[in-house]
C-alpha positions, 0 to 999 in steps of 0.5 A: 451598463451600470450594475445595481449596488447591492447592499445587504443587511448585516442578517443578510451577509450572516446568512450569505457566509453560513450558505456559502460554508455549508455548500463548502463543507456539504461539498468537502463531505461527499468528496469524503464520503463518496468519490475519493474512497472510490476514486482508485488511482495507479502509481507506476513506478520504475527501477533500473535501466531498460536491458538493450538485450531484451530482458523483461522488466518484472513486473510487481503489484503492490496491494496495501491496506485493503480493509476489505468488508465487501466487494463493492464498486472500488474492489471490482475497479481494482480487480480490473485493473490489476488483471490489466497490469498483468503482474509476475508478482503479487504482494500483499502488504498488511491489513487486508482486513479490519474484522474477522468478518472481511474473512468471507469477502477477502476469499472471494476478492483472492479467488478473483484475483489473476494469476502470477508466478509469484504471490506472497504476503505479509501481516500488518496490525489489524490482522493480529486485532481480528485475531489472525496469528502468523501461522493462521495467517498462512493457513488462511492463504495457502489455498489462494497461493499466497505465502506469508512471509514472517521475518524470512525471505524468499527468492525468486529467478526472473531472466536469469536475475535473482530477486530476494524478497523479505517480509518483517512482521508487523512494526505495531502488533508483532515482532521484526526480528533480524534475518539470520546471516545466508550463506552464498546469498547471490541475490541480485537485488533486495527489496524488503516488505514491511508493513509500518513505514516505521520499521525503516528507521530499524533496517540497521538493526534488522538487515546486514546490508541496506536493502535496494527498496523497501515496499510500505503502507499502513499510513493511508496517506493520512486518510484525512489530508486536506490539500495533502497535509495529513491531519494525523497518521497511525502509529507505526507511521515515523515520518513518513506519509506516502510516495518516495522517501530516499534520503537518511536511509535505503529507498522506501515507497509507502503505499496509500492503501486501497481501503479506509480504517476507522472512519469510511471517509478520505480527502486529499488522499485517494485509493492507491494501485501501485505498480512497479517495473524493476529491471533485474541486474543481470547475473554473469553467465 
């Protein structure tokens, strides 16, 4: 069977190449607009070396950037899943809100929230720009058990391990300040929340000896990165986008955040849940 030759005008192939570029870019929008930023997606990550004696890996959820504005379809599947991770430690990593009008949404998504041992927060950027400081901060999440960490840190015993867990404040809007030397510190292990991936290049400064992780966001993995090539990330970013960094400094996984800034839209980089099992070192009994 012979196939007809087709020959097209040249109006025609114009009309053919402009069809097939809005189909392209009306299908890229709706990837933009509506599935990606509703398309939630579970980072498990996995630290130490499984105990042979039994003991339980603690079990860390990581929220970043949730930017919340209302409980829709993305913070019901997120809820779900969190409750279904069943974490011993819940992290807030920065911007939980936008505007001071996510204060009544953000209410509701903590009160849903499951309940874990541990529950502590700390602030990013647009925290400060909707007018929080951090003692307002802390006021605001007290009542939910959160507690907000500002350049401090906090300890914490999982199966006879002690994990200590420092939170700076915001790279772009507040002031990361080193930690004041402790005295008999006998933490197993370290992990460090800072908001900007940024402060990483300042953990020198900042800490007296390299942390064992550090906990980011604030990058939403580019938001806009088609084919995963950011078009541009925030300021406060470095060099740093998302996932692992472990070279030229301490360990460092940047979140790409639940909620979008700026513009309702993502590509090439959807929402992110991620959940960490750590195997504590053991203390010597």
């Amino acid at each position: 069977m012979v196939l007809p030759h087709l020959q097209l005008s040249r109006r025609q192939w114009i009309q053919t190449a402009a069809a097939t570029t809005c189909g392209v870019a009306g299908g890229l929008l709706a990837e933009s607009f509506v599935v990606a930023p509703q398309s939630l997606s579970q980072t498990h990550l996995h630290i130490g070396t499984p105990s042979l004696s039994g003991h339980r890996a603690l079990r860390i959820v990581q929220l970043s950037d949730l930017h919340l504005h209302d409980i829709g379809q993305l913070e019901i599947q997120l809820l779900e899943a969190v409750t279904a991770s069943e974490p011993d430690v819940i992290l807030l990593t920065g911007d939980t809100i936008s505007h001071k009008n996510g204060m009544q949404p953000l209410s509701e998504f903590l009160e849903r929230l499951p309940p874990a041992s541990h529950q502590l927060a700390i602030m990013g950027n647009w925290e400060y720009n909707a007018g929080f400081t951090p003692s307002s901060f802390k006021d605001f999440l007290t009542p939910f058990g959160f507690q907000v960490l500002t350049n401090e840190s906090y300890h914490l015993e999982h199966d006879s391990s002690i994990l200590k867990i420092t939170g700076f404040d915001d790279l772009l809007a507040g002031q990361p300040k080193p930690l004041r030397t402790e005295k008999n510190d006998d933490a197993d292990q370290h992990l460090v929340l800072a908001h900007c991936p940024g402060t990483r290049d300042l953990s020198q400064k900042l800490l007296a000896t390299p942390p064992s992780l550090i906990l980011s966001g604030h990058t939403h993995g580019g938001q806009i990165a088609p084919g995963g090539f950011p078009l541009i990330t925030p300021p406060g970013s470095g060099s740093y986008v998302s996932g692992w960094y472990c070279d030229n400094g301490p360990p460092m996984y940047v979140s790409r955040g639940i909620g979008t800034s700026l513009l309702p839209l993502r590509l090439g980089s959807p929402p992110e849940l991620v959940v960490l099992d750590w195997q504590l070192r053991q203390l010597d009994s």
